[in-house]
MIFIFI-400641 format. One record per residue (C-alpha): residue in three letters; x negated, y negated, z negated. Coordinates in steps of 0.02 Angstrom, whole numbers, padded with zeros to 5 digits, always signed. Example, Ala and Ser with C-alpha at 12.3 -4.5 7.8 and 13.67 -1.06 7.14 Angstrom:
2
ALA-00615+00225-00390
SER-00684+00053-00357
This chain:
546
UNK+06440+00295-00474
UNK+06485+00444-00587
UNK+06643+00484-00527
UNK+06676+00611-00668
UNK+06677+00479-00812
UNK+06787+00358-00704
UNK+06906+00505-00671
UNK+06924+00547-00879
UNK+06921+00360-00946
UNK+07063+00283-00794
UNK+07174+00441-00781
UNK+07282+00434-00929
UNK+07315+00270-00938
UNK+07361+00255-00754
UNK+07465+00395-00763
UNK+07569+00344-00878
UNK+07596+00172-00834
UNK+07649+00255-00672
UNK+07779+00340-00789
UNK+07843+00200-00849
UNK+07866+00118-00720
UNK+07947+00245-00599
UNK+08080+00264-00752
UNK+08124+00090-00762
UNK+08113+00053-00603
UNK+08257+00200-00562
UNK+08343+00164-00693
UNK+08398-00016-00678
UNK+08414+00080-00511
UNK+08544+00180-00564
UNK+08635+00095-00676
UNK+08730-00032-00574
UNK+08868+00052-00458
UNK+08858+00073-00274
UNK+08876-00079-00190
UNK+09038-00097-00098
UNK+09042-00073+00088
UNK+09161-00120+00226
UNK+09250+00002+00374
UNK+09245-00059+00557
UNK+09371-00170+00519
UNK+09290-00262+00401
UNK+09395-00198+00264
UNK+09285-00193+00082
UNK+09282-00009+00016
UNK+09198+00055-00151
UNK+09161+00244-00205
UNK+09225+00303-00377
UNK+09097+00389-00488
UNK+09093+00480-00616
UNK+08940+00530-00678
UNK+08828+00489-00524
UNK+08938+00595-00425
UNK+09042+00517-00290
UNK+09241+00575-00277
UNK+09311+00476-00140
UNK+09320+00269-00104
UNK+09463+00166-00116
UNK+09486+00012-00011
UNK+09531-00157-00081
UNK+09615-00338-00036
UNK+09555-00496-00080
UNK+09656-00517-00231
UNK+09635-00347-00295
UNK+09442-00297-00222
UNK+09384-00129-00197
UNK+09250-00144-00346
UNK+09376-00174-00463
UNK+09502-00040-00408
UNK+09370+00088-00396
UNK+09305+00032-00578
UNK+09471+00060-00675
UNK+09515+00207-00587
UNK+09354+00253-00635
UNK+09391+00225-00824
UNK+09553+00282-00845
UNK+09494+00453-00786
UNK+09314+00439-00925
UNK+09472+00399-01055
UNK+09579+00557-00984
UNK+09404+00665-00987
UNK+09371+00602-01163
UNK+09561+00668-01238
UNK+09526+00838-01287
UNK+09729+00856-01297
UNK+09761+00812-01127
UNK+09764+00965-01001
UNK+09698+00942-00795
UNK+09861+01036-00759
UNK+09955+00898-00808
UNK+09918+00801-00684
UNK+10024+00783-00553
UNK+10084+00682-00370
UNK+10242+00595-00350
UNK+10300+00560-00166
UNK+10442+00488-00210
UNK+10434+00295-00169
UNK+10415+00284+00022
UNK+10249+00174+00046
UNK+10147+00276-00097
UNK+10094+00419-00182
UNK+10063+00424-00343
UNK+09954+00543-00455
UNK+09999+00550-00623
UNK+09952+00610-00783
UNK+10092+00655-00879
UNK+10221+00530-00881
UNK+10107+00362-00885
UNK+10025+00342-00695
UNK+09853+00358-00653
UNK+09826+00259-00493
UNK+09917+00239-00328
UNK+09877+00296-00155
UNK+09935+00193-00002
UNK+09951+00243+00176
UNK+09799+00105+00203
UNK+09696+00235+00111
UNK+09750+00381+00193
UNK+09715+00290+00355
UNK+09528+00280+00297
UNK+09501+00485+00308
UNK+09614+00503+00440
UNK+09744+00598+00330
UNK+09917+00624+00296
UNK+09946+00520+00131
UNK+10018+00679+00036
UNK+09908+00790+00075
UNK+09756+00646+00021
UNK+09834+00610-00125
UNK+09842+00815-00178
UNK+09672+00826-00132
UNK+09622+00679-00241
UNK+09720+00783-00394
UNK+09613+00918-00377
UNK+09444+00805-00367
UNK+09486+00713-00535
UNK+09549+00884-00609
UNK+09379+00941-00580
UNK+09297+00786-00646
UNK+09385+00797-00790
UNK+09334+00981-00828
UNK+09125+00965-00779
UNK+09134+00785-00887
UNK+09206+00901-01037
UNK+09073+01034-00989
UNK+08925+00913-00965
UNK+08966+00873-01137
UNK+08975+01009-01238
UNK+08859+01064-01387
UNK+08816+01225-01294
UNK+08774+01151-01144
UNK+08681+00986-01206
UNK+08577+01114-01322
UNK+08538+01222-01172
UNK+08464+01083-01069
UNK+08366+01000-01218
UNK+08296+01169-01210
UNK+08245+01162-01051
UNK+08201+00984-01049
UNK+08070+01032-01184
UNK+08029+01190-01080
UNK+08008+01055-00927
UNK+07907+00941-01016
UNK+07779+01076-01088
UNK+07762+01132-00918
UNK+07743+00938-00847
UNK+07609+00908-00995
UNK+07510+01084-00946
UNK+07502+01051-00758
UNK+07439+00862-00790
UNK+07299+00941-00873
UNK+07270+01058-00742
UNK+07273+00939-00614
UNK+07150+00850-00706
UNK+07027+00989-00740
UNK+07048+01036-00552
UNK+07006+00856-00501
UNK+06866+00849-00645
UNK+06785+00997-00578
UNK+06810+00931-00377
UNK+06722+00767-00444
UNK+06595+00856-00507
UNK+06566+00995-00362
UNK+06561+00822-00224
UNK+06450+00746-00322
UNK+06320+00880-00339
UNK+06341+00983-00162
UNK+06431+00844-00048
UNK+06316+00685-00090
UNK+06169+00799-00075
UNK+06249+00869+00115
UNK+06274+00681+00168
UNK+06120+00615+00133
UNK+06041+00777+00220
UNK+06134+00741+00368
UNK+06122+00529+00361
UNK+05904+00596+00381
UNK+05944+00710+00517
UNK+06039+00587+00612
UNK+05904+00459+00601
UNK+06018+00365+00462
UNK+06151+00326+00602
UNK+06252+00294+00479
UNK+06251+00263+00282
UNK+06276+00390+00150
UNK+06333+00280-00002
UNK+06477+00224+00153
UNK+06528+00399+00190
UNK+06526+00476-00010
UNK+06637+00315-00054
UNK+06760+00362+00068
UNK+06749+00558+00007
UNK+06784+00480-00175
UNK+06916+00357-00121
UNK+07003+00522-00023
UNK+06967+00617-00208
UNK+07064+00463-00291
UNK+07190+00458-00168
UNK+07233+00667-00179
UNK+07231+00625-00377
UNK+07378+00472-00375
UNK+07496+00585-00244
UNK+07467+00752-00339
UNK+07507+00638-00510
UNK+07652+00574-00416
UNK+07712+00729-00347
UNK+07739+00801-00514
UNK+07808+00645-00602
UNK+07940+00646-00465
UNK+08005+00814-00494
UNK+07983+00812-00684
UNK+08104+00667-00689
UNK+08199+00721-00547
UNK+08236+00898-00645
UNK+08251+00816-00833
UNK+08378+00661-00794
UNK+08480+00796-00700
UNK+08502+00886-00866
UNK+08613+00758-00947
UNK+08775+00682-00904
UNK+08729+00515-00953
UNK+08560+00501-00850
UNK+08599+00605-00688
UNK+08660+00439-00616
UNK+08473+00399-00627
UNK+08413+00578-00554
UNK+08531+00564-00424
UNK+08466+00412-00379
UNK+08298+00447-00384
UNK+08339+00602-00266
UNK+08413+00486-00145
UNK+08267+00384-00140
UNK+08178+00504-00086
UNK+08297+00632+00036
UNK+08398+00484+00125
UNK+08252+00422+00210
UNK+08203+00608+00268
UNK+08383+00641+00314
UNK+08372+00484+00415
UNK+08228+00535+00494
UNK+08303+00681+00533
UNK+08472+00649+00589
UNK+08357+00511+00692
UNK+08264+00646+00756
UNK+08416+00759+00821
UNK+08492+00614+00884
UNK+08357+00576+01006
UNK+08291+00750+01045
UNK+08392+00726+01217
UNK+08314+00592+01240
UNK+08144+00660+01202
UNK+08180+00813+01328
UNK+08205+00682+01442
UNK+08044+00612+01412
UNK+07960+00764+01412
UNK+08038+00815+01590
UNK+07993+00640+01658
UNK+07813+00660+01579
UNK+07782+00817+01662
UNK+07855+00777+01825
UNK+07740+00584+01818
UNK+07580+00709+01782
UNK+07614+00834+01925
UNK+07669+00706+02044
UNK+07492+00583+01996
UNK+07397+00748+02024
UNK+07471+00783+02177
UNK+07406+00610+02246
UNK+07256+00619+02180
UNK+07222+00786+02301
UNK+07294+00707+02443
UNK+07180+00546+02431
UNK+07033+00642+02381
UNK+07050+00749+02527
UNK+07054+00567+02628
UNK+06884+00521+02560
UNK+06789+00689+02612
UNK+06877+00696+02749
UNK+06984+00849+02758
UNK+07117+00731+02787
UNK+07116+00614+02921
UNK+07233+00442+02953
UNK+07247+00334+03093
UNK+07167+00143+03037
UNK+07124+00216+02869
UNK+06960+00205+02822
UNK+06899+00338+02703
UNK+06849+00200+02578
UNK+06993+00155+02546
UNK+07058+00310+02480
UNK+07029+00303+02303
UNK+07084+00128+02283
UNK+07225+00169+02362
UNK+07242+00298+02269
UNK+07236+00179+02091
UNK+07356+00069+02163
UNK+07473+00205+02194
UNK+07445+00261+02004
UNK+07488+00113+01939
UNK+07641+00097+02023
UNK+07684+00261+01989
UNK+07651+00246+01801
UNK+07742+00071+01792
UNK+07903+00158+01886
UNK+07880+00307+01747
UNK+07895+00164+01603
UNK+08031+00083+01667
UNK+08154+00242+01699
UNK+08090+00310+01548
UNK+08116+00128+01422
UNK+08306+00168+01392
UNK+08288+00323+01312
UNK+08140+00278+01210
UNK+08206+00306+01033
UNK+08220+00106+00949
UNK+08209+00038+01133
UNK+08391-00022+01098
UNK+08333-00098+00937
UNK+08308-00306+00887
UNK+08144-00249+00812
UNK+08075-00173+00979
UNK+08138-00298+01078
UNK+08049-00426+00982
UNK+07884-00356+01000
UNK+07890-00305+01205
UNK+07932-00504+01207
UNK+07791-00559+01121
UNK+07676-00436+01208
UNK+07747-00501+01369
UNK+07723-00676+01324
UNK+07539-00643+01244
UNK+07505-00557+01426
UNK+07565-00699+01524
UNK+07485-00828+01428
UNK+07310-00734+01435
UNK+07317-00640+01595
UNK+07303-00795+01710
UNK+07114-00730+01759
UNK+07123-00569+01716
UNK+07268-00561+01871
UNK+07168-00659+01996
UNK+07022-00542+01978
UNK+07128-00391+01987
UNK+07212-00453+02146
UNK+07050-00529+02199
UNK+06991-00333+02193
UNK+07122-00267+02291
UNK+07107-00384+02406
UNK+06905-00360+02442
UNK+06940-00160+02455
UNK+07022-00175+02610
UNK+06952-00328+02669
UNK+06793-00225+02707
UNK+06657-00363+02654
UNK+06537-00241+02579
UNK+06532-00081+02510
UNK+06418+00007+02368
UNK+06239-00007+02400
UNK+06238-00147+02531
UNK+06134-00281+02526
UNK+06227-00458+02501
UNK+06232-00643+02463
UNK+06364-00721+02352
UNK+06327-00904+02318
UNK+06159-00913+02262
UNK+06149-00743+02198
UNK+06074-00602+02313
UNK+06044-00427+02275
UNK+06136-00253+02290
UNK+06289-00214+02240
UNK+06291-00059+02129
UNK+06455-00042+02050
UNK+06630-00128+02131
UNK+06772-00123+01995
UNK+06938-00198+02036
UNK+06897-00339+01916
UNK+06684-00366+01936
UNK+06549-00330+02045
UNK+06402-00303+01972
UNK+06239-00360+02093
UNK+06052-00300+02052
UNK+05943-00447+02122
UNK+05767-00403+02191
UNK+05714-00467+02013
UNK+05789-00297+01938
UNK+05913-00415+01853
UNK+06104-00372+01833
UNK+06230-00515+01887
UNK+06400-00493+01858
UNK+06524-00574+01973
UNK+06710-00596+01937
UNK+06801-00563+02114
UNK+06905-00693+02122
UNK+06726-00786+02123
UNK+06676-00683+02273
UNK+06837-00693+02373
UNK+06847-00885+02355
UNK+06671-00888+02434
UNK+06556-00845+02581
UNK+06491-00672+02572
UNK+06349-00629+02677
UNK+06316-00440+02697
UNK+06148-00403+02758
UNK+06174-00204+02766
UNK+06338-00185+02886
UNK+06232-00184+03042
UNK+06073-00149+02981
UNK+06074+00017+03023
UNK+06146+00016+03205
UNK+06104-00144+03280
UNK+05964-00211+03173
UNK+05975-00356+03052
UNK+05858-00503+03132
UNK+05731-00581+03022
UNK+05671-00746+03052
UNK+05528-00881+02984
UNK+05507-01068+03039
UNK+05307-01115+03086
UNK+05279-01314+03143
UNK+05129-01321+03258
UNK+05081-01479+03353
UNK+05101-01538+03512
UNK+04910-01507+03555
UNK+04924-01329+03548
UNK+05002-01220+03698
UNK+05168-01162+03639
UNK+05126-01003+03749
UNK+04980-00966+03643
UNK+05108-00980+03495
UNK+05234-00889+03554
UNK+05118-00730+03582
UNK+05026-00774+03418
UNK+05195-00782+03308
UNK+05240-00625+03402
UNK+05072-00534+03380
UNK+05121-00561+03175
UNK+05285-00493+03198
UNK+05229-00314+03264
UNK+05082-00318+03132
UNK+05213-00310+02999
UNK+05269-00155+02943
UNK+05452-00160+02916
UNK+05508-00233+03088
UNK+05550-00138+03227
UNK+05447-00142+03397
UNK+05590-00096+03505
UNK+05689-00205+03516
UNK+05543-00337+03524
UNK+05518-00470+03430
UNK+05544-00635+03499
UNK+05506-00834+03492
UNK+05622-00956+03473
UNK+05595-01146+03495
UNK+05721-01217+03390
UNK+05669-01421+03382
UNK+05556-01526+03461
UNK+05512-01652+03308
UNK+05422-01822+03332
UNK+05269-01752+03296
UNK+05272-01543+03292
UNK+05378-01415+03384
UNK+05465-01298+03278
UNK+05460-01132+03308
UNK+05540-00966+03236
UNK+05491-00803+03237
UNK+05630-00652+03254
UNK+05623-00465+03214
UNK+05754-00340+03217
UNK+05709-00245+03027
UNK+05816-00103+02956
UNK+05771-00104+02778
UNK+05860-00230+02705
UNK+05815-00159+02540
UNK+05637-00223+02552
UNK+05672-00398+02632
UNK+05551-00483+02513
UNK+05392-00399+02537
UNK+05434-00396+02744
UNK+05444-00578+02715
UNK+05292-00591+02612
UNK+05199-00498+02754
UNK+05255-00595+02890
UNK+05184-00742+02823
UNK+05026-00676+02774
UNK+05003-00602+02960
UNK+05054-00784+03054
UNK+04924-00853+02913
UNK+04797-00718+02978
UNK+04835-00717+03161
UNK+04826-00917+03168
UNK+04673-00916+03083
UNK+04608-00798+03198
UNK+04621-00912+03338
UNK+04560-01060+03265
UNK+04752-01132+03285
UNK+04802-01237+03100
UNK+05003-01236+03052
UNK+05016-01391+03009
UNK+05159-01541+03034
UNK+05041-01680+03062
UNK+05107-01836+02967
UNK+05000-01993+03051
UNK+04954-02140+02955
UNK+04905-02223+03120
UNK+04910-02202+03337
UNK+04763-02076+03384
UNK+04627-02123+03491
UNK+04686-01996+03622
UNK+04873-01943+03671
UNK+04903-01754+03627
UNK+04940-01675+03793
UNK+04906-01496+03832
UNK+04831-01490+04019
UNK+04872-01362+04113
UNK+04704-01281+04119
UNK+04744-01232+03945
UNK+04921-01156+03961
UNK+04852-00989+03959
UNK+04729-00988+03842
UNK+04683-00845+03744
UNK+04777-00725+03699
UNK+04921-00796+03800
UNK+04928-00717+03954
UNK+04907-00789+04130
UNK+05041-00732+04270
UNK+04942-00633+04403
């Protein structure tokens, strides 16, 4: 895309279309008068104005509103200004009836000034109504001087010298924009695509140059803007009959500053507040975290507190800290107060309680298993069907590594409504006790078996000699004994390949002696019972008492 050719053949028209329609749009603005407004006791009020400048408000009744007062009092002061013959110093205030004041203009009366209007500015009526003299004395004068052919030449002088100037910065705006369309298009496009290469094209260049143009474009409308706004601003304000419409257009842009401002002073205690409570939240979360982190390496030391638990704790503690923070600190958010801002804390809060059902249950579920002890990072366990080690606890997963290498994560709420077997907790000290089920048959000495299964046991490297293995014989079947093999193993890490090793040395050590692991399943009575005489209790490698 060449930017430069869309810049020349979309400016103009754009730009003035813009024109047009700020004008109009300010205009019809402008032309009707301020809408009437109403006091704190709902009584209707309405500004007189005489050339978009406001000289006081009158209030009304409902036979006589305030529009309508405020618009003849309006014209009977345009048809005073317009008498050349009549003299400002001729008007004068009459206190003589005892309910009203009246200002007058010459003889014939201008308009009437009750103690309900004085009550408005919280003024004496007299001294309102001699203050109102002086306003329309001076309205009177500028509308004379607003109008005069000295002064309406002057400021079609400078109107012209405004709009030369308007016409010669929108060309230099354009050239300036030209030549920044042109400079991103032959240094920029070339810098983005170098760096899209260097980063292994991470990301596209055509992506990042159309938001560089679209930022161009964007600079271009506000600069275009800019300038339109204080052209019109400046040349409306020249002449009587359109500064309504400058005045207007000033207010549509300053009120909502000086609202943001007055907004702004109006809450700065409240922000200091804010501040202070910020500060003090930080310090005081920072101070915990010291405290509990001295707990966990142990430079701290509490009765029935395990140094686990310290960091947990120490989240918890956060939170509530945080959550106490938010709510001392809600009232003097600025807008708190406001229908708006209650509105959308509601539907937050509703959106979290309708979705948050889960997400609650595992968070508790996590709190609960941190002091509960079950297992800890790096231990070996069995959740349901799934058995691995745990390598990360959150407060809402665990996530288990299986002897498979494969990553299972488990919600906690899943783990705390189940059995949890932990193969590490006693691994270390006492020795967790492995243990396989053989079936040999009733022909075969179960002395011979015992020392046989045991023989295996201390051939395989991962269980411990001391303590000794042992034989267990756990059911006598109808036509096999069972019998199980125990030893004490440490590495819980590795229980697999102990297992695997086991097996292979009972396999190895039965074979040995000529001894087959079998559970015999008959299809008929055999010819001889299966009885082990005495003579061969002891047989090889079983060992005969002295």
């Amino acid at each position: 895309m060449n930017l430069a050719r869309t810049h020349s053949k979309h400016f103009m028209p754009g730009l003035w279309l813009s024109l047009w329609f700020l004008c109009g749009f300010f205009c019809v603005s402008a032309i009707a008068q301020q809408p009437p407004t109403t006091d704190s006791t709902g009584v209707n009020l309405a500004p007189v104005i005489i050339d978009g400048k406001k000289l006081f408000r009158v209030r009304g009744i409902s036979s006589y509103p305030a529009t309508r007062r405020a618009g003849e009092i309006r014209q009977r002061i345009i048809e005073l200004a317009r008498d050349e013959s009549f003299d400002p110093g001729l008007l004068t205030v009459s206190n003589e009836e005892p309910n009203r004041s009246i200002i007058k203009a010459g003889d014939s009366e201008l308009f009437n000034i009750f103690e309900e209007d004085a009550a408005l500015e919280n003024s004496q009526r007299e001294l309102l109504a001699v203050v109102y003299r002086d306003l329309i004395a001076e309205a009177i004068l500028q509308y004379r001087s607003d109008r005069s052919i000295d002064r309406l030449f002057n400021n079609s002088l400078l109107a012209l010298t405004a709009t030369a100037l308007f016409i010669f910065l929108l060309w230099a705006i354009t050239r300036v924009f030209r030549w920044l369309v042109s400079w991103t298009e032959r240094d920029v496009r070339r810098s983005v695509q170098d760096l899209a290469s260097k980063t292994h094209h991470l990301f596209h260049p055509h992506q990042l140059w159309t938001l560089v143009a679209g930022l161009l474009r964007f600079l271009r409308i506000v600069a275009y803007l800019t300038l339109t706004y204080f052209y019109l601003n400046a040349v409306l304000g020249l002449y009587p009959w359109t500064r309504p419409f400058a005045r207007t257009l000033f207010r549509f842009v300053v009120n909502p500053l000086e609202s943001l401002w007055l907004g702004f002073v109006s809450a700065l205690p409240n922000l200091i507040f804010l501040v202070i409570l910020w500060v003090l939240t930080t310090y005081l979360l920072k101070f915990f975290r010291a405290f509990f982190r001295a707990i966990e390496h142990g430079r701290i030391r509490l009765e029935s507190f395990e140094a686990e638990w310290a960091m947990p704790t120490y989240k918890i503690v956060r939170i509530l800290v945080i959550a106490f923070a938010i709510v001392v600190a809600y009232p003097y958010i600025p807008g708190s107060d406001s229908l708006a801002f209650k509105g959308v804390t509601v539907f937050v809060g509703i959106l979290l309680s309708l979705g948050s059902s889960s997400l609650i249950a595992n968070l508790l579920a996590g709190l609960s298993m941190t002091y509960r002890g079950a297992f800890r990072v790096g231990d070996r366990i069995k959740v349901g069907e799934t058995v691995g080690t745990v390598e990360e606890l959150k407060v809402m997963i665990t996530r288990v590594r299986t002897p498979k290498n494969e990553f299972v994560v488990i919600p906690n709420s899943n783990i705390l409504n189940s059995d949890v077997i932990n193969y590490s907790q006693l691994a270390k000290t006492e020795g967790l006790l492995l243990h396989t089920t053989v079936s040999i048959g009733y022909d075969t000495p179960w002395r011979q078996v015992e020392a046989m299964l045991i023989e295996a046991a201390r051939r395989t490297e991962g269980i411990n000699n001391t303590p000794a293995p042992f034989m267990l014989q756990t059911s006598l079947g109808d036509f096999a004994v069972e019998y199980q093999v125990n030893g004490y193993c440490e590495d819980v890490k590795d229980l697999p390949r102990i297992y695997s090793n086991l097996h292979a040395n009972i396999q190895d050590v039965f074979n040995e002696h000529g001894v087959q692991i079998m559970s015999p399943a008959y299809v008929a009575d055999p010819e001889t019972a299966k009885l082990v005489p005495p003579e061969r209790w002891h047989e090889d490698p079983a060992l005969k008492p002295e």
